[in-house]
N, C-alpha and C positions, 0 to 999 in steps of 0.2 A: 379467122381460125384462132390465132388467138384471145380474142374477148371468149372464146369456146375451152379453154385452158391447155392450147397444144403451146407448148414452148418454144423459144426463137430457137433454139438449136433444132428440135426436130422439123418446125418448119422450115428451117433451112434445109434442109433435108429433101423434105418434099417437094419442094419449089427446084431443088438440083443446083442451088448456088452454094459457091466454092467459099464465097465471102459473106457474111454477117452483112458489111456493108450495103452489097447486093440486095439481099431482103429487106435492111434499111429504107430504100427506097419506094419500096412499097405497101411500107406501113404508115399508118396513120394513126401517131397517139392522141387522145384528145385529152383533155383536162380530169374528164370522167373517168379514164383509165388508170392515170395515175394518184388519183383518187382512192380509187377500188386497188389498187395493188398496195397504196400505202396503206390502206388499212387490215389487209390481208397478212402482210408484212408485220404491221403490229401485233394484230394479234394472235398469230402462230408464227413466232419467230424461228426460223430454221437452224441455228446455233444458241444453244441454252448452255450453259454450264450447267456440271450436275451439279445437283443440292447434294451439302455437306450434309452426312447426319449429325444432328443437334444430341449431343450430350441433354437426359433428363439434369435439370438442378441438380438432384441429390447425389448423383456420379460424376458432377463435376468435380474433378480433383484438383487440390492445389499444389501442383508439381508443373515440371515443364511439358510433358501428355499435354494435359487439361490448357496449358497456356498456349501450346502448338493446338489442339482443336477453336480455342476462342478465337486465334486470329485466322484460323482460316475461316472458320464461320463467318468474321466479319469482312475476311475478302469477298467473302463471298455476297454479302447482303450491301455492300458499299459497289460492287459491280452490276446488280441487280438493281439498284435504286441510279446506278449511274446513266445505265444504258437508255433510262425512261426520260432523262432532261434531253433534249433540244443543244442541239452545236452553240456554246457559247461560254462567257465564263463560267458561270456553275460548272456544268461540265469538267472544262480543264480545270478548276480546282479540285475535283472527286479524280481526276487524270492525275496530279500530282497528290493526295493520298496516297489514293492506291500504290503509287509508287512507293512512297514512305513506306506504306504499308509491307510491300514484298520486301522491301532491305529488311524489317523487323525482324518478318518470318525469316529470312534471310541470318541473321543474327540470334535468333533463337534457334534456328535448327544448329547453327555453330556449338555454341551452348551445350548442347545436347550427345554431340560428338567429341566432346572433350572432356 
């Protein structure tokens, strides 16, 4: 049933067990499956961030606006290209960016309140 696309919760359901565990036991994943799920996975990821809208060139301003839309644009484009590397250093290097990154915004929205 599930290689048919019913869910572990609803077959839990079905089957009348209290515990995930339960239905554990009676599934069988093969190599095949987690195959197909990981590519399923990639390619409709079920948490996107939305896309920023991109300022045209010529309404980019140069004021703190315009400098608060480019860094989020590039929070945005550096978590998009991050999420596609594989667990490892690359990775935690775009992991500590981004961090940089939010303090900036972080300090630019200050900026902007004062």
């Amino acid at each position: 049933m599930l290689r048919a696309g019913v869910t572990l919760p609803v077959l839990m359901k079905l089957l009348g067990h209290k515990s995930p565990h339960m239905t554990m036991r009676y599934l069988e994943v093969s190599l095949l499956d987690v195959a197909r799920e990981f590519e399923l996975a990639s390619s409709k990821p079920r948490h996107l961030l939305p896309t920023p809208k991109i300022p045209a060139v010529n309404s980019a301003t140069p004021d703190l606006s315009g400098l608060l839309t480019s860094l989020h644009l590039a929070q945005h484009v550096l978590e998009m290209f991050r999420r596609t590397l594989p667990a490892g250093p690359h990775r935690r290097l775009l992991d500590r960016l981004a961090n940089r990154l939010t303090k900036i915004v972080s300090e630019a929205r200050a900026l902007n309140r004062s």
